[in-house]
PDB file with one MODEL, atoms N, CA, C and O in Angstrom:
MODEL        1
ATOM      1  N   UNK A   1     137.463 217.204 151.897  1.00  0.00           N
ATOM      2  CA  UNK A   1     137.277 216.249 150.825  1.00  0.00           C
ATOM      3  C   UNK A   1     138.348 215.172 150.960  1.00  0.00           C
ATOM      4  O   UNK A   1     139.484 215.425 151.362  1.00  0.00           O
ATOM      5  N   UNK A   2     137.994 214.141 150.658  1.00  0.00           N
ATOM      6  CA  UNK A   2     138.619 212.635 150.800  1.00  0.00           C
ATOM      7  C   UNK A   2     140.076 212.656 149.706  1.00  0.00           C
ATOM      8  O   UNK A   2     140.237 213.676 149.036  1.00  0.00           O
ATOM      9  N   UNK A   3     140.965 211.650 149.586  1.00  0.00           N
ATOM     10  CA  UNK A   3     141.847 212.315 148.804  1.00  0.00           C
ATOM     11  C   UNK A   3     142.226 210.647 149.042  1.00  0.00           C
ATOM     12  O   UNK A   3     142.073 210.032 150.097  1.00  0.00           O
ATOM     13  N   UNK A   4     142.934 209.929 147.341  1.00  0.00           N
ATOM     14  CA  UNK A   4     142.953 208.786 147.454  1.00  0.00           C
ATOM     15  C   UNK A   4     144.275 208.244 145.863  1.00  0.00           C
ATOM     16  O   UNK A   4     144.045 208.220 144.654  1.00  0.00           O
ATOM     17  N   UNK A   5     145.185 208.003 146.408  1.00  0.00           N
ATOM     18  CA  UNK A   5     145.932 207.579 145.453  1.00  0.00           C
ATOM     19  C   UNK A   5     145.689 205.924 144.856  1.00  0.00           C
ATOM     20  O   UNK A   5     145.803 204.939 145.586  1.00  0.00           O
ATOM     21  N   UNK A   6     145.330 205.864 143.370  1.00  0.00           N
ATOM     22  CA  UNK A   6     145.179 204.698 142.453  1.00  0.00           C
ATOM     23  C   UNK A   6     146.474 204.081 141.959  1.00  0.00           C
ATOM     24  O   UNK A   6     147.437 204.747 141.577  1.00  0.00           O
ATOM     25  N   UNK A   7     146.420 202.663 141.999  1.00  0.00           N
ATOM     26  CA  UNK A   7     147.157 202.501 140.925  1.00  0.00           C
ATOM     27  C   UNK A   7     147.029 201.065 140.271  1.00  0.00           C
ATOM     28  O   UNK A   7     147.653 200.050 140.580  1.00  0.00           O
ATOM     29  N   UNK A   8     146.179 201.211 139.404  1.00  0.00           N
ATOM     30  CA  UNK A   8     145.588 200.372 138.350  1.00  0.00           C
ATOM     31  C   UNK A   8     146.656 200.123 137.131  1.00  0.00           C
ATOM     32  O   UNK A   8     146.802 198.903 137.207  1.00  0.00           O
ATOM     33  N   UNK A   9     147.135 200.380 136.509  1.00  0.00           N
ATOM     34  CA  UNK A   9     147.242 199.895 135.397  1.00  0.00           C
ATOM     35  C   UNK A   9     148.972 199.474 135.535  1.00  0.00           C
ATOM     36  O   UNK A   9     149.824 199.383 134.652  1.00  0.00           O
ATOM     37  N   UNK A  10     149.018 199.375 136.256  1.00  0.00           N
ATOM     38  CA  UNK A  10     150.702 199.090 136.584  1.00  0.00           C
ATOM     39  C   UNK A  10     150.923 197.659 136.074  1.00  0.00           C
ATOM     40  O   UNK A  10     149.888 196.994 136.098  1.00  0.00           O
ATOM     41  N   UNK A  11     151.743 197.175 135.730  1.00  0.00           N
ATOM     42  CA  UNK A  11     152.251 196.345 134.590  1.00  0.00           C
ATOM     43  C   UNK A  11     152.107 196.722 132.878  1.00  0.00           C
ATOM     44  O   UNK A  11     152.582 195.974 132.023  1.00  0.00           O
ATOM     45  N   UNK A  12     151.551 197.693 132.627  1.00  0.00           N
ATOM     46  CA  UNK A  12     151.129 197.918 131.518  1.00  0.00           C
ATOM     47  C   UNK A  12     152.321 198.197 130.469  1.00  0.00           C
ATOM     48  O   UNK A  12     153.005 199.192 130.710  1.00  0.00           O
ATOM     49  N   UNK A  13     152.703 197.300 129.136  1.00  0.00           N
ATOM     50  CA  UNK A  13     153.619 198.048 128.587  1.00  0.00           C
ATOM     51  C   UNK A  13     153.078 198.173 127.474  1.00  0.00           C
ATOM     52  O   UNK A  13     151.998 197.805 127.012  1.00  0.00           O
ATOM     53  N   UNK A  14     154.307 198.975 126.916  1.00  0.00           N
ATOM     54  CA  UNK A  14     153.795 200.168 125.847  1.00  0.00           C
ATOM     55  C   UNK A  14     155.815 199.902 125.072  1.00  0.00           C
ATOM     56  O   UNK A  14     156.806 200.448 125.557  1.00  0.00           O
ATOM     57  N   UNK A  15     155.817 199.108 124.056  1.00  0.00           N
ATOM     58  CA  UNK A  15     156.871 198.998 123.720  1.00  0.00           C
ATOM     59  C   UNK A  15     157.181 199.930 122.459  1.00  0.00           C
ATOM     60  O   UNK A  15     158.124 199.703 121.701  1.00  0.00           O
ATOM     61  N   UNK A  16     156.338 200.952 122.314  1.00  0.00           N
ATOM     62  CA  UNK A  16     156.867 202.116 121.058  1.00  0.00           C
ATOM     63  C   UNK A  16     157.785 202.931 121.341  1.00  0.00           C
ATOM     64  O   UNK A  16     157.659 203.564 122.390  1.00  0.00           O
ATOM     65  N   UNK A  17     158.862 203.135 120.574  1.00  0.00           N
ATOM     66  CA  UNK A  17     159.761 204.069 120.636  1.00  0.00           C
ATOM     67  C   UNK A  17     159.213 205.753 120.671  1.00  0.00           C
ATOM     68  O   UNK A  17     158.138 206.092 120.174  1.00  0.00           O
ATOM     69  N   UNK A  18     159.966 206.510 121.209  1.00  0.00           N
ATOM     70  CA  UNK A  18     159.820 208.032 120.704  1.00  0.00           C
ATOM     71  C   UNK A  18     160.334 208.499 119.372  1.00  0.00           C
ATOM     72  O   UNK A  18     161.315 208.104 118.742  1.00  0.00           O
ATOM     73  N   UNK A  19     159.468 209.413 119.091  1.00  0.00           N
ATOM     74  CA  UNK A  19     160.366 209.894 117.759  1.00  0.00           C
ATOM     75  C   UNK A  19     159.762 211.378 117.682  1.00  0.00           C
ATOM     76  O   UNK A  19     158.617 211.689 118.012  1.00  0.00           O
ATOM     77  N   UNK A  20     160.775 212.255 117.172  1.00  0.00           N
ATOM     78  CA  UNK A  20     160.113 213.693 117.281  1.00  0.00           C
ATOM     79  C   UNK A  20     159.922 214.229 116.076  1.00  0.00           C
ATOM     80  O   UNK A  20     160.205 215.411 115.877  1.00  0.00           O
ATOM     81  N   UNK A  21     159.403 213.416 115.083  1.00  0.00           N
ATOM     82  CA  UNK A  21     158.965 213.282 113.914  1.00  0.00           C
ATOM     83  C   UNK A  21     157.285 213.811 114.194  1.00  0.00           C
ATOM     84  O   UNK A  21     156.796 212.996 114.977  1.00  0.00           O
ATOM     85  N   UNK A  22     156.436 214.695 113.889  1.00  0.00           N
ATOM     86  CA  UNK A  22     155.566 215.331 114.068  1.00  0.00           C
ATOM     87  C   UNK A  22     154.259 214.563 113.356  1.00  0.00           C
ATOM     88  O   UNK A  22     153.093 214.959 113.349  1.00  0.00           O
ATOM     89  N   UNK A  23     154.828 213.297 112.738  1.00  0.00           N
ATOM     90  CA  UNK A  23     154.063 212.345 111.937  1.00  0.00           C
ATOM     91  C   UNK A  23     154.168 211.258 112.286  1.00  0.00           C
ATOM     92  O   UNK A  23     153.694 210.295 111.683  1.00  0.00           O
ATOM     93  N   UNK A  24     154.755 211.212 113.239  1.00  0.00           N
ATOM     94  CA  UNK A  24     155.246 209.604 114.116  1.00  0.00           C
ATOM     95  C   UNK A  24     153.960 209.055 114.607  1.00  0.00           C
ATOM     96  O   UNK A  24     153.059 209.849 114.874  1.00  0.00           O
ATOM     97  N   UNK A  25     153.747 207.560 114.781  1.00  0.00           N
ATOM     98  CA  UNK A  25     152.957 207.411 115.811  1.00  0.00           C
ATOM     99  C   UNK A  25     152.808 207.772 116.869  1.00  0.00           C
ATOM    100  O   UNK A  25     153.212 208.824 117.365  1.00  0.00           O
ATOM    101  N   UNK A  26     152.087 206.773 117.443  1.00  0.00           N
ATOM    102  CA  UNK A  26     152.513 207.362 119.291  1.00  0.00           C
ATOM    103  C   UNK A  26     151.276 206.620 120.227  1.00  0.00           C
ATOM    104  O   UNK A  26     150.382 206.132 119.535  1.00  0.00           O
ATOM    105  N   UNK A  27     151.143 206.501 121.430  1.00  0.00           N
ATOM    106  CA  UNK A  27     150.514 205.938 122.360  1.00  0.00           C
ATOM    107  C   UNK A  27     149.797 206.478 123.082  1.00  0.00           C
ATOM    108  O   UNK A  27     150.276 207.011 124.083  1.00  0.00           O
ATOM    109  N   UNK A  28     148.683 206.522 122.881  1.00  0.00           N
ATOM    110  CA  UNK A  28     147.334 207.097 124.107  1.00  0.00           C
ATOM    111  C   UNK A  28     147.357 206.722 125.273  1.00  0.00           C
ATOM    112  O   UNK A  28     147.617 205.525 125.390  1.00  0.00           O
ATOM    113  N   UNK A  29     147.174 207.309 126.264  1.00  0.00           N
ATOM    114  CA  UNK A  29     146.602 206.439 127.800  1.00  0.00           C
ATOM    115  C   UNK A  29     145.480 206.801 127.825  1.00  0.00           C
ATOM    116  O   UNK A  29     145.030 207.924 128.051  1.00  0.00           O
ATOM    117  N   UNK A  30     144.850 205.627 127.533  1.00  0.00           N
ATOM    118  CA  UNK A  30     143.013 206.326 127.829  1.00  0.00           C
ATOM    119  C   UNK A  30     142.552 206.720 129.527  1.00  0.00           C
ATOM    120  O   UNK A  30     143.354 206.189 130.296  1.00  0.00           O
ATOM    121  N   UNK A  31     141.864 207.221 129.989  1.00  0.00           N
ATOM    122  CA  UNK A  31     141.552 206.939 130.977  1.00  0.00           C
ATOM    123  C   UNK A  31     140.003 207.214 131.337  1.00  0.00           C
ATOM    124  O   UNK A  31     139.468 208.276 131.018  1.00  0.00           O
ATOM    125  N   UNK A  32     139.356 206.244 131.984  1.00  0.00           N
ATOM    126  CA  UNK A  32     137.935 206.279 132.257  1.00  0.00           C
ATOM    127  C   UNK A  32     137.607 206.924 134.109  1.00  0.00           C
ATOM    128  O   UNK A  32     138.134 206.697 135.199  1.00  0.00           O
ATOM    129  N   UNK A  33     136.786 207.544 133.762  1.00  0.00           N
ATOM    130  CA  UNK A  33     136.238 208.060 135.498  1.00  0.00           C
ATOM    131  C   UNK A  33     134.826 207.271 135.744  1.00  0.00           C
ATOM    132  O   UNK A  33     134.123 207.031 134.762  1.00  0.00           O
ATOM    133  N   UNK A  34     134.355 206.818 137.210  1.00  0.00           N
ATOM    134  CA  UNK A  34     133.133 206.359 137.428  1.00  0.00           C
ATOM    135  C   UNK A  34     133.027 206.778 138.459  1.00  0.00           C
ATOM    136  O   UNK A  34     134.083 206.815 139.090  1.00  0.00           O
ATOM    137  N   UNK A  35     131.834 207.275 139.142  1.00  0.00           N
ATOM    138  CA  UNK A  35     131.187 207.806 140.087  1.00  0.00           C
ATOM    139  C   UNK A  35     130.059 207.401 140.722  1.00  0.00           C
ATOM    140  O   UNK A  35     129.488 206.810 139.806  1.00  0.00           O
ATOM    141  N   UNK A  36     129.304 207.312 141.731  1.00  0.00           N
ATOM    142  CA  UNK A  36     128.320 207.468 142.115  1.00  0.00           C
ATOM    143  C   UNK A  36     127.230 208.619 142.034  1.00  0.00           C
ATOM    144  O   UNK A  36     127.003 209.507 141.212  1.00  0.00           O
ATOM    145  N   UNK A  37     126.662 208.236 143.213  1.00  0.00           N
ATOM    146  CA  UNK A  37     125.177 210.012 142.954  1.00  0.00           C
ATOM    147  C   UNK A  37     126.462 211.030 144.115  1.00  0.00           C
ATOM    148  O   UNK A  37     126.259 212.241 144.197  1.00  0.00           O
ATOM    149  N   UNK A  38     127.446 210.535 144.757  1.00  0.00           N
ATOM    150  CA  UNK A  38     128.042 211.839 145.529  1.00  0.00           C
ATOM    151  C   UNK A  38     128.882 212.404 144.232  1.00  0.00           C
ATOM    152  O   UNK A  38     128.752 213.590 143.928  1.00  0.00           O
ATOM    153  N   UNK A  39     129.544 211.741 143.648  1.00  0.00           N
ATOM    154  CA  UNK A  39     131.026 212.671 142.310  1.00  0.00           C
ATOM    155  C   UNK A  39     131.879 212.267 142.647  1.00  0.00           C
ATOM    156  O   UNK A  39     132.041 211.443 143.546  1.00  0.00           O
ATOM    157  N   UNK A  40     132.659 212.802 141.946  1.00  0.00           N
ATOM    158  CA  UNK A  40     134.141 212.762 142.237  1.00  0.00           C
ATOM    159  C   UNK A  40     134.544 214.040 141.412  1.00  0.00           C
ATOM    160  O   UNK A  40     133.903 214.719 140.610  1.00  0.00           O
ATOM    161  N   UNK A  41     135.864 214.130 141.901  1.00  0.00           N
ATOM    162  CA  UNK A  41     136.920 215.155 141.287  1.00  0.00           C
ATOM    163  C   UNK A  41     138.288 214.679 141.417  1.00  0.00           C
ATOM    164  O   UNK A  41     138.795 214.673 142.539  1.00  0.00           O
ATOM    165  N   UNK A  42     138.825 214.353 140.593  1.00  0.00           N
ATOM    166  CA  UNK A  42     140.526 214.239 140.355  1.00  0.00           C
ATOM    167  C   UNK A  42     140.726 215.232 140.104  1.00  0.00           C
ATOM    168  O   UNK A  42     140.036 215.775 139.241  1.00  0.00           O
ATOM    169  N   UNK A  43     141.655 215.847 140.676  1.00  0.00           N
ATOM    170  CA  UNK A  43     142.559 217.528 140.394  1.00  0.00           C
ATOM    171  C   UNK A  43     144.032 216.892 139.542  1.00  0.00           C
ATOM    172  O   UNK A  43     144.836 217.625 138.965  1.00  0.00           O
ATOM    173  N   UNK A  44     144.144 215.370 139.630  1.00  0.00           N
ATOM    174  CA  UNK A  44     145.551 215.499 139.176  1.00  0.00           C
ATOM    175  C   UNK A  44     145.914 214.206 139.069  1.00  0.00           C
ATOM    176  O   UNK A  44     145.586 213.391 139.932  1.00  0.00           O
ATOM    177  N   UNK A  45     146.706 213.841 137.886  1.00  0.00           N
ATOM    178  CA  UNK A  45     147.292 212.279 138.329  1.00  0.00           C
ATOM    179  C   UNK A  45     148.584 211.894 137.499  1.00  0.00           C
ATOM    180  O   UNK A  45     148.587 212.062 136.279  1.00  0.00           O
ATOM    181  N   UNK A  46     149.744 211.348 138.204  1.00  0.00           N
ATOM    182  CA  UNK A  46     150.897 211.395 137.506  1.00  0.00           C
ATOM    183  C   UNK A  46     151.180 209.779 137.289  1.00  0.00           C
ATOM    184  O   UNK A  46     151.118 208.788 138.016  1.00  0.00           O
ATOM    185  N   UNK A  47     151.604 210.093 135.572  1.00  0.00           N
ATOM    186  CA  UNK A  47     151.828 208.562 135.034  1.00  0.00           C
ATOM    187  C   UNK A  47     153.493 207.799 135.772  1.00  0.00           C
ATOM    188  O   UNK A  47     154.466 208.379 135.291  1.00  0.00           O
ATOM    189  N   UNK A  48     153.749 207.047 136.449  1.00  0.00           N
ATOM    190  CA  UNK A  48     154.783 206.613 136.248  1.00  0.00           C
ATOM    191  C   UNK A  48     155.183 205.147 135.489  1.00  0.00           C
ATOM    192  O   UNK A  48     154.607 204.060 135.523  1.00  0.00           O
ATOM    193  N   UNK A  49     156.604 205.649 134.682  1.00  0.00           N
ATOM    194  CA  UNK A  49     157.277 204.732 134.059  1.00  0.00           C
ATOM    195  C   UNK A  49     157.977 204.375 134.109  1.00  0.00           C
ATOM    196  O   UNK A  49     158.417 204.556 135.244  1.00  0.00           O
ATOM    197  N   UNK A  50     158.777 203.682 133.390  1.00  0.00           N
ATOM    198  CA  UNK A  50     160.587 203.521 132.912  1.00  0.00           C
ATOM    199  C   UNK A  50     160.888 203.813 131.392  1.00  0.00           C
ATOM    200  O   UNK A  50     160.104 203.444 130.516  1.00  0.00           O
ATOM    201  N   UNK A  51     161.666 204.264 131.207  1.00  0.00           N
ATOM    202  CA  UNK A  51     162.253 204.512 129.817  1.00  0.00           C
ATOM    203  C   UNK A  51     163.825 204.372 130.351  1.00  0.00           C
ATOM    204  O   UNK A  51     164.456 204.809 131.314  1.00  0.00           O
ATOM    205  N   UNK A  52     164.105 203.548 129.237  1.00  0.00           N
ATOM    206  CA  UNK A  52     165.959 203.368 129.158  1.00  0.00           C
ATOM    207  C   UNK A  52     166.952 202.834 130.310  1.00  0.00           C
ATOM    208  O   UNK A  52     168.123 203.050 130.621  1.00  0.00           O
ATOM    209  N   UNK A  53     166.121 202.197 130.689  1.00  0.00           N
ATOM    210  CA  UNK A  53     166.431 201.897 132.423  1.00  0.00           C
ATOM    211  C   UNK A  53     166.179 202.967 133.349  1.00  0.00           C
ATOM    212  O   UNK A  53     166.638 202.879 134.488  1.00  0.00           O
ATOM    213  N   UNK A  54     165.433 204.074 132.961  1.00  0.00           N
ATOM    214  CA  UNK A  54     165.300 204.942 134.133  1.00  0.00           C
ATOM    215  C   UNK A  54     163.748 205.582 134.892  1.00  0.00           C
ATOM    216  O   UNK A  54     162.882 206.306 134.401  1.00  0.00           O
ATOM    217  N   UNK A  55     163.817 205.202 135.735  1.00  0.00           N
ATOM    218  CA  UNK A  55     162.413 205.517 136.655  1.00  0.00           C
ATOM    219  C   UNK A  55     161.733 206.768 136.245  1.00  0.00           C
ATOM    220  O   UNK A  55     161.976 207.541 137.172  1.00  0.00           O
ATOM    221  N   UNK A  56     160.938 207.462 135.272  1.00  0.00           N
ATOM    222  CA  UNK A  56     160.468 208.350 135.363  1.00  0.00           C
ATOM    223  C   UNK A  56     158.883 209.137 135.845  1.00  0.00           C
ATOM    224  O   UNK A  56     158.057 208.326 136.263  1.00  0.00           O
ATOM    225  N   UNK A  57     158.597 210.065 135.824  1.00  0.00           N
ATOM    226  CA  UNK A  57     156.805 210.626 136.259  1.00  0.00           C
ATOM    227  C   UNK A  57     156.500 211.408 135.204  1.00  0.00           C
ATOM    228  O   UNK A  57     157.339 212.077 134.601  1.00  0.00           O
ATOM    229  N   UNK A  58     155.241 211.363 134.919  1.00  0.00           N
ATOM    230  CA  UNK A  58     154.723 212.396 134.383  1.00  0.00           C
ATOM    231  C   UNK A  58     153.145 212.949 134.690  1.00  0.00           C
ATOM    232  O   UNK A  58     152.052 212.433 134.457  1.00  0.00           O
ATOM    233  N   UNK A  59     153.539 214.265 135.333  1.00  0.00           N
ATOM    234  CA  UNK A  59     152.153 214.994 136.331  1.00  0.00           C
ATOM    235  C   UNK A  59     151.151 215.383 135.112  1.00  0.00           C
ATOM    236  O   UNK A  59     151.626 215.635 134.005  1.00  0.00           O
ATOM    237  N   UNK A  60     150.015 215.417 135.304  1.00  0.00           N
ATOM    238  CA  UNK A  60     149.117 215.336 134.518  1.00  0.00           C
ATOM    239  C   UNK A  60     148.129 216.254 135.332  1.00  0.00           C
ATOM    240  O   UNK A  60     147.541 215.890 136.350  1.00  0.00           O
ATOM    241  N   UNK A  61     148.016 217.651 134.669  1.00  0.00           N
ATOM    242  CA  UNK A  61     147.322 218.467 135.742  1.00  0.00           C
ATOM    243  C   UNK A  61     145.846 218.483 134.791  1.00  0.00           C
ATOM    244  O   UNK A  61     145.222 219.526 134.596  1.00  0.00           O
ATOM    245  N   UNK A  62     145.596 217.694 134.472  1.00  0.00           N
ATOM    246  CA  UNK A  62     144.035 218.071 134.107  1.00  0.00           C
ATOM    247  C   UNK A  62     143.166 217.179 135.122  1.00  0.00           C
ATOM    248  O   UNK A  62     143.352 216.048 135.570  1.00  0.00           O
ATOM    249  N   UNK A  63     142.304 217.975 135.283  1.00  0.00           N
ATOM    250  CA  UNK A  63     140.980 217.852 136.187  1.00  0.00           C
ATOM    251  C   UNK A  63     139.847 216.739 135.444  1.00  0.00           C
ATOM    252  O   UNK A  63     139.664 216.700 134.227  1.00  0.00           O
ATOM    253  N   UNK A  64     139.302 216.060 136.213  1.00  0.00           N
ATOM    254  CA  UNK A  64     138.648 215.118 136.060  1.00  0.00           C
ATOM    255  C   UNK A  64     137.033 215.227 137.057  1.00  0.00           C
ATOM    256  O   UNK A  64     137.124 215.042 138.271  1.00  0.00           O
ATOM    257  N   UNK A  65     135.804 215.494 136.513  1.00  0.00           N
ATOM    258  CA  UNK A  65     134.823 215.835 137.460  1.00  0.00           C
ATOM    259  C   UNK A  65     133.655 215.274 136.880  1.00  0.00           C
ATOM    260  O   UNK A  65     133.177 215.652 135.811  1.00  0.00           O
ATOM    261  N   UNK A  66     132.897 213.764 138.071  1.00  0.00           N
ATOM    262  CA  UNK A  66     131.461 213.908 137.977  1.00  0.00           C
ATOM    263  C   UNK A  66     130.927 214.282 138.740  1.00  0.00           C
ATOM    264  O   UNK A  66     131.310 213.923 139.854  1.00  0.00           O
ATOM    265  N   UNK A  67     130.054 214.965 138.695  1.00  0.00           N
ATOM    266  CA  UNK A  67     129.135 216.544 139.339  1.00  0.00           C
ATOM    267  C   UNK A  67     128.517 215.217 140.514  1.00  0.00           C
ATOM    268  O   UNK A  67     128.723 214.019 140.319  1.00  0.00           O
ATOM    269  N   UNK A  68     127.873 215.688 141.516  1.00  0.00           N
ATOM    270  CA  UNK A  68     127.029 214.820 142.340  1.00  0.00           C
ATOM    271  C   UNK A  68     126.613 215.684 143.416  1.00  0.00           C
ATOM    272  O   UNK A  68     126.594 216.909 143.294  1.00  0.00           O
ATOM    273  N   UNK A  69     126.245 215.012 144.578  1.00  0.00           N
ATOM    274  CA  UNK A  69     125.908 215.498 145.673  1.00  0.00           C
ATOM    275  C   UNK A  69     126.911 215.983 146.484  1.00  0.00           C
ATOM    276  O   UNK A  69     126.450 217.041 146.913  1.00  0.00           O
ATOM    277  N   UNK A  70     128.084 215.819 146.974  1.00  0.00           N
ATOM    278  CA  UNK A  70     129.402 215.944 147.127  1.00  0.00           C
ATOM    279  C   UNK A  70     130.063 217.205 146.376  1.00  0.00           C
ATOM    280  O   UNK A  70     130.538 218.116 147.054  1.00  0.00           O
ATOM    281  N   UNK A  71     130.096 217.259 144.703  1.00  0.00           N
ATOM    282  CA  UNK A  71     130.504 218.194 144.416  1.00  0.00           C
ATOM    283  C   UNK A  71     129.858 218.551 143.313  1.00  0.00           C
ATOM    284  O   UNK A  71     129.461 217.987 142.294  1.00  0.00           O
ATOM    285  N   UNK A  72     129.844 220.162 143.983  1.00  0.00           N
ATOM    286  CA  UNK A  72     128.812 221.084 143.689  1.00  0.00           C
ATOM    287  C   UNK A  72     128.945 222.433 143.191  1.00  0.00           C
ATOM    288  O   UNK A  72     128.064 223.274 143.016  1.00  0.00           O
ATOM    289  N   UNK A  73     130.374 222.513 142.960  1.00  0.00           N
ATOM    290  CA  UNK A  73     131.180 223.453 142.769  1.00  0.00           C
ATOM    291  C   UNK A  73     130.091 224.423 141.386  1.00  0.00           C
ATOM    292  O   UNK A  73     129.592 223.695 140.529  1.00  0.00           O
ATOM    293  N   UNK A  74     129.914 225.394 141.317  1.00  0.00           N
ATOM    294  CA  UNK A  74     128.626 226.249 140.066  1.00  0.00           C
ATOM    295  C   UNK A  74     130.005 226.532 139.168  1.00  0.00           C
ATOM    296  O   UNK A  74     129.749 227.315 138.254  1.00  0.00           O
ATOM    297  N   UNK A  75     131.374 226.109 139.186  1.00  0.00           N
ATOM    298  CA  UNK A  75     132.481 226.580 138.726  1.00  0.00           C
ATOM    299  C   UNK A  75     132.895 225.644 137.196  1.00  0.00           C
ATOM    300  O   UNK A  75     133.487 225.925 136.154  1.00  0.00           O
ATOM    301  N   UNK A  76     132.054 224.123 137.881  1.00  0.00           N
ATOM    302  CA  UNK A  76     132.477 223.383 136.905  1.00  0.00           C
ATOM    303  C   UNK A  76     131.514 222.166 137.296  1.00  0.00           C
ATOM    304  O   UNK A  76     131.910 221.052 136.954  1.00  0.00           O
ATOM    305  N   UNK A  77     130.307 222.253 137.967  1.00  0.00           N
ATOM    306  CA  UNK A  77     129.238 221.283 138.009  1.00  0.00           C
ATOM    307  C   UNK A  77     128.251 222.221 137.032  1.00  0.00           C
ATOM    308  O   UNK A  77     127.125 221.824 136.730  1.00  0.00           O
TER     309      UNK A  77
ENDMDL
END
């Protein structure tokens, strides 16, 4: 299987503070998948940022799947 690193949304800011206030706002990253008739599957995708002057990642292990001809998996098609 093919394997392909994105990176779309880079410039994007997001000027809200953190707060660990359990009632705080806070900021979504939406994210949309599109496919053809083969699928796709993302196993994984890590956000990178900056906070405070410092370079950070954040791995994002959820799975992303449109079923197709390609993938066929009876596990999760």
């Amino acid at each position: 299987m093919a394997s392909k690193s994105l990176v779309a949304a880079q410039g994007a800011r997001v000027d809200q503070r953190c707060d660990e206030s359990p009632d705080a706002p806070f900021t979504e990253i939406l994210t949309v998948l599109s496919a053809d008739d083969a699928g796709v599957w993302v196993d994984r995708m890590d956000v990178e940022y900056e906070a405070d002057g410092q370079d950070r990642a954040m791995r994002v292990n959820w799975s992303y799947v449109a079923c197709g001809y390609l993938i066929d998996d009876p596990e999760v098609c």
